[in-house]
C-alpha positions in Angstrom: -90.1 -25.1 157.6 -91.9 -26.3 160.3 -88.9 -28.2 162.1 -87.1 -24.6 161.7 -90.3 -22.6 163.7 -90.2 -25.2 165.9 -86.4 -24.9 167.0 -87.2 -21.0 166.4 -89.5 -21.2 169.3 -87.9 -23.5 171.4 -84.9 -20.7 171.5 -86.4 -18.5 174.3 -88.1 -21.8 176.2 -84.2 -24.0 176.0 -82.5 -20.3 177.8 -85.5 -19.9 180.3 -85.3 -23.4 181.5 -81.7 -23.8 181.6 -82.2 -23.3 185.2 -85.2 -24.7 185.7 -85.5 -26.7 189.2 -83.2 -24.1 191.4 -84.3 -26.5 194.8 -82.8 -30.2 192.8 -79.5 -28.0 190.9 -79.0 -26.7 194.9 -79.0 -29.5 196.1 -77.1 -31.8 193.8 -74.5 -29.0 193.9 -74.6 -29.0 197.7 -74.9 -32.6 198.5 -74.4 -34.9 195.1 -76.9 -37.6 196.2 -77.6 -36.8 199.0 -76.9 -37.0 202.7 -79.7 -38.7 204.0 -81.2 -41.8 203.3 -84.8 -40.7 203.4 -85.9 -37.7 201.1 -89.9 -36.7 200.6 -89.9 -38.2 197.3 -88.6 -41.9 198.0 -92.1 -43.3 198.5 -93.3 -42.4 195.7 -90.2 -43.9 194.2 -91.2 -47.0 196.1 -94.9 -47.0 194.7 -93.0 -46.9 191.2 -91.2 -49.5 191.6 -93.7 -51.8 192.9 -95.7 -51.2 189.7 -92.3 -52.2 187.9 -92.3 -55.3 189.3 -95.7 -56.3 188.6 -95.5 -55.5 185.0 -92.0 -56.9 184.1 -93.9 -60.4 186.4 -96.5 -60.1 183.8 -94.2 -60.8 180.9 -92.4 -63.8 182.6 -93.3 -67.1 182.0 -93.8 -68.4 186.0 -95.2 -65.6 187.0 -91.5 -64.5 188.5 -91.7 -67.2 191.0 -88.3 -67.3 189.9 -86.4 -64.4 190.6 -83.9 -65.1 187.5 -86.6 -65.2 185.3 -87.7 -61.9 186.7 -84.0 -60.5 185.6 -84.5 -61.9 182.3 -87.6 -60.3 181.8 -86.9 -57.3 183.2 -83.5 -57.1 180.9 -85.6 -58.0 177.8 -87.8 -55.0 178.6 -84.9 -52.5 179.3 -83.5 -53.8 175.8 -86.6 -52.3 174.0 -86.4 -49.0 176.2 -82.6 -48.6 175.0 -83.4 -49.6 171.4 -85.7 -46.7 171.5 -83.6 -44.6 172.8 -80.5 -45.8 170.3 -82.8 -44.7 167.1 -84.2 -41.9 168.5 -80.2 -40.5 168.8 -79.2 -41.8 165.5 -82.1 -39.9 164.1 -81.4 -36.5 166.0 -77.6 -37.1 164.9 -79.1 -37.2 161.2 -81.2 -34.0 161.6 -78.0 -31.8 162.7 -77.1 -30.6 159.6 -80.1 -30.3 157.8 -81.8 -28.1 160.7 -78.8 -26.4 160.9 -78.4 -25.6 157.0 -82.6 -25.0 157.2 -82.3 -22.3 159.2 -79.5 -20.3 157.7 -81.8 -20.7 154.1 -84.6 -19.1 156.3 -82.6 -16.5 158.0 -81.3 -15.5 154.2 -85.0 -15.5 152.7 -86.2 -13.6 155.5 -83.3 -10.9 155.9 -83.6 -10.7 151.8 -87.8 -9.9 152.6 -87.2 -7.2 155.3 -84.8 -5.4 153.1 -87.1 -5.0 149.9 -89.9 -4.2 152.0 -87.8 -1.2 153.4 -87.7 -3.0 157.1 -85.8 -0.4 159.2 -82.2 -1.6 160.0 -82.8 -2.1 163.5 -85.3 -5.0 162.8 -83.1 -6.3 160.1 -80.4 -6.7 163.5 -83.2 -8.0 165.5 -84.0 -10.7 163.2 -80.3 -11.6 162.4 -79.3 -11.4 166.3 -82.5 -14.4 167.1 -81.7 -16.3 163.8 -78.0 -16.2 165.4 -79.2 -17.3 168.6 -81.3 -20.2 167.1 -78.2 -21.7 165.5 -76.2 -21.1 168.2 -78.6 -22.9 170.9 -79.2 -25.5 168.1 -75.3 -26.2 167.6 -74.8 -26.2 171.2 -77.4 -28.7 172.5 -75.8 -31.2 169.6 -72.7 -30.2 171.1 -72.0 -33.0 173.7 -70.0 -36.0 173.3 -72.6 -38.6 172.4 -73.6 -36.6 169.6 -70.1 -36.6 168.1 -69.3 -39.9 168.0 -70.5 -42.4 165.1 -73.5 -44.4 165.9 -71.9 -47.5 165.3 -70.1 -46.9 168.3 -72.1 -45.9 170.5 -74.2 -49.1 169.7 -71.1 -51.3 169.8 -70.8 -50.0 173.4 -74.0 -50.7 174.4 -74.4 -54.2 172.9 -71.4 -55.2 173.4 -71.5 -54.6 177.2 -75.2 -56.0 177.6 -73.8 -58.9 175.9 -70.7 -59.0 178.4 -73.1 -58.3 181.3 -75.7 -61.1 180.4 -72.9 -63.7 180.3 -70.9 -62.2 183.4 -74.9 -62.9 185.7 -75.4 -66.4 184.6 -74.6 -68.0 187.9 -75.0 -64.7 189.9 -76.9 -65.9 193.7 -80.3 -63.8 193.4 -81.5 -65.1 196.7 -83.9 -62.0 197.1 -85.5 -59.2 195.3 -83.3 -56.1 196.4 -80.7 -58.1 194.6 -82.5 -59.0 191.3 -83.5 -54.7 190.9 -79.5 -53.9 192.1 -78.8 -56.5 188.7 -81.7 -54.5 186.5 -80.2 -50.7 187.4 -76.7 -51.9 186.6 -78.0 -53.3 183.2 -80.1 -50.1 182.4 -77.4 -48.1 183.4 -75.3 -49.7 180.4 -77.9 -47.3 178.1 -77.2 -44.2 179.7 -75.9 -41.0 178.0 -73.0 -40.9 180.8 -72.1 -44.4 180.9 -71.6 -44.6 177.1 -69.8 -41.0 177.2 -67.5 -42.3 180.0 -66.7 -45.5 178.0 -65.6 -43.6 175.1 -63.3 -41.5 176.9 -61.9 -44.2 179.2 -61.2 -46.2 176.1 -59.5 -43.3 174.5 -57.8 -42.6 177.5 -56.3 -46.1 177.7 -55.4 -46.5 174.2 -53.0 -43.5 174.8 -51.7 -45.0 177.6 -50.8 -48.3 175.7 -52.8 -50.1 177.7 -53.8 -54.0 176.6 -56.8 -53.3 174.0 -58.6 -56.1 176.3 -58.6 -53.9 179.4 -59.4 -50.8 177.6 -62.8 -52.3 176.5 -64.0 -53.5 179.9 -67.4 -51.9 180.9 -66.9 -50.0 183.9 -70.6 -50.8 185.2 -69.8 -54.7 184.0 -66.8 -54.8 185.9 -68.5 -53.2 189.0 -71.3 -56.0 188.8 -69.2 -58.6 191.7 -71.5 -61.6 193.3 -72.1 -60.6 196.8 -73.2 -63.5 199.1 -76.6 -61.8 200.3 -77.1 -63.4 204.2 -80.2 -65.0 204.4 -81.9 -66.5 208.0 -80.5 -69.2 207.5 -77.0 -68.2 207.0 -74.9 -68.8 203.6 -72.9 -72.2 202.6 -71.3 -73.4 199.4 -71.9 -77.0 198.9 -70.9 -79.2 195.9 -74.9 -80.0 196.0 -75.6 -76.7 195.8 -73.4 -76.0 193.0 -74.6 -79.2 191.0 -78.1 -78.6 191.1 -78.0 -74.5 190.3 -75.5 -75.5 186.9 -78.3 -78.2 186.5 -81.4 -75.5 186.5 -78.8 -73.6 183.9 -77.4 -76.4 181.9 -76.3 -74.6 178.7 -76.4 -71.6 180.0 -80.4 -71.3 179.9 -82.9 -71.2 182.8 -84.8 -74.6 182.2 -88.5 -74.2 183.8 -88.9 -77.9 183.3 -86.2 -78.8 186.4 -87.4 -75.9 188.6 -90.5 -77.2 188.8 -89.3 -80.8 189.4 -87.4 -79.0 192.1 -89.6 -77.0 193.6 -91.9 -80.4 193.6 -88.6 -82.4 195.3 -88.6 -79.3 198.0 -92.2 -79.4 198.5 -91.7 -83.2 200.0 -89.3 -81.8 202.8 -92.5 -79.9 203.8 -90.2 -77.3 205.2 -91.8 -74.2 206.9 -92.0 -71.7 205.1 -91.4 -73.2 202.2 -87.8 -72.4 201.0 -87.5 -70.2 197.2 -85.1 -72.1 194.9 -82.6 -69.9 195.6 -82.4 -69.7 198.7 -82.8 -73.4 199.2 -79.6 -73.8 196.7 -77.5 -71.6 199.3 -79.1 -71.9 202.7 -77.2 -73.5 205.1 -80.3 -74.6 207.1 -80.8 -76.6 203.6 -78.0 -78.6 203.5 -78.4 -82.0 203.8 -81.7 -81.7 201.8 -79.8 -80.3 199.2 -77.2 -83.3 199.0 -80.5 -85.9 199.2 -82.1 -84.6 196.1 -78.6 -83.8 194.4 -78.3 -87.6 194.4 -81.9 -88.8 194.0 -81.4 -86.6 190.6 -77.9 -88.3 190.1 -76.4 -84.8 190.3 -73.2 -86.0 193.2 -72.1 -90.1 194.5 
């Protein structure tokens, strides 16, 4: 009963607010996401995101002087947030009917009241007219795709192209931090209504078409995700050194702290300055011969 006065009440609030925020609709109308590159509201944006950071560092186990452990962190947080958000929609996609059938038992009991009590027929319309609207509103907020489809869907979409993603950045350069929160909002973006939405109708879309099942399950944010060399100083090279010891920090496909700490200790003796990051000492071309010293002092190259 209390669920039903609640949706009851929410009626008039869900149509008054349906245009809420007339200066952000105007404007994503007007100009999508915009046409400048500066708008009043990115510092604080900034501000957020420098809070972000320090509490995803918190939860990493070197204090994110290593920017891949940053991205682990920060995905292992992001899991959480879209585990939340995957049971809170399983449970709202559980309450549909109930609600729905609630409401119609209280719009029954109280047209059924009204009438004994010799409730004039206009009031008897009035109440059947907002009991209408409340199932209306109700049925049409559950309305959208994400709601239709099973739940084991929508969570085989999500974990299976968080999986796909985690695999696809194993070796990804992160030689900076603009490119370990570019990684971050492609992975939360995975978890978002229109990203899981636009998977199932892409998919669908495909199937018609005959295309290969294999290409009609691709993520489109996964496939999006492409290493981009980021240009450092110091310029960019591939080496075979450079290659070695980055598979060596991953052997097995897991970050070892153990060897970046006997590599940050092996950089250390160069006594470069500033003192390189991992990263970018495994791609900058400033670093090269370095590199091929200590990829052979750790029998990594002959």
């Amino acid at each position: 009963m209390r669920r039903v006065a609640c949706v009851l009440a929410c009626v008039g609030v869900a149509v008054a607010v349906a245009g809420c925020d007339p200066v952000t609709e105007r404007r994503y109308i007007t100009e999508g996401a915009g046409v400048d590159l500066y708008t009043s509201d990115r510092a604080g944006q900034i501000e957020l995101q420098k809070e972000y950071v320090k509490f995803i560092c918190s939860q990493a186990a070197d204090n994110c002087s290593n920017l891949s452990t940053f991205v682990q962190a920060g995905m292992n947080d992001i899991d959480l947030r879209c585990d939340g958000f995957l049971t809170w929609l399983d449970a709202r996609r559980r309450d549909k009917e109930p609600v729905l059938n609630e409401i119609s038992a209280v719009s029954t009991a109280t047209h059924t009241i009204m009438f004994a009590t010799g409730s004039p027929i206009k009031s008897l319309d009035i109440v059947a007219a907002a009991f209408g609207l409340a199932t209306q509103t109700y049925s049409n907020w559950n309305a959208r795709l994400l709601f239709s489809v099973n739940q084991s869907t929508v969570q085989d979409i999500v974990y299976r192209a968080q999986g796909k993603f985690r695999d696809k950045i194993k070796t990804y350069p992160i030689s900076d931090q603009p490119t370990a929160i570019y990684l971050l909002r492609n992975y939360l973006r995975l978890c978002m209504p229109t990203t899981i939405e636009a998977e199932v109708n892409v998919s669908a879309t495909l199937v018609q078409r005959d295309v290969p099942i294999g290409a009609a399950t691709q993520n489109t944010v996964v496939k999006s995700v492409t290493p981009s060399v980021t240009r450092v100083s110091t310029g960019y090279v591939a080496t075979e050194a450079g290659t070695a010891l980055n598979n060596w920090l991953r052997e097995g496909g897991t970050v070892h702290p153990d060897r970046i700490a006997k590599l940050k200790a092996m950089i250390a003796e160069k006594n470069f300055k500033p003192q390189p990051q991992v990263q970018t000492f495994l791609i900058g071309s400033a670093y090269t011969q370095a590199r091929e010293e200590i990829a052979r002092e750790l029998n990594l190259i002959h």
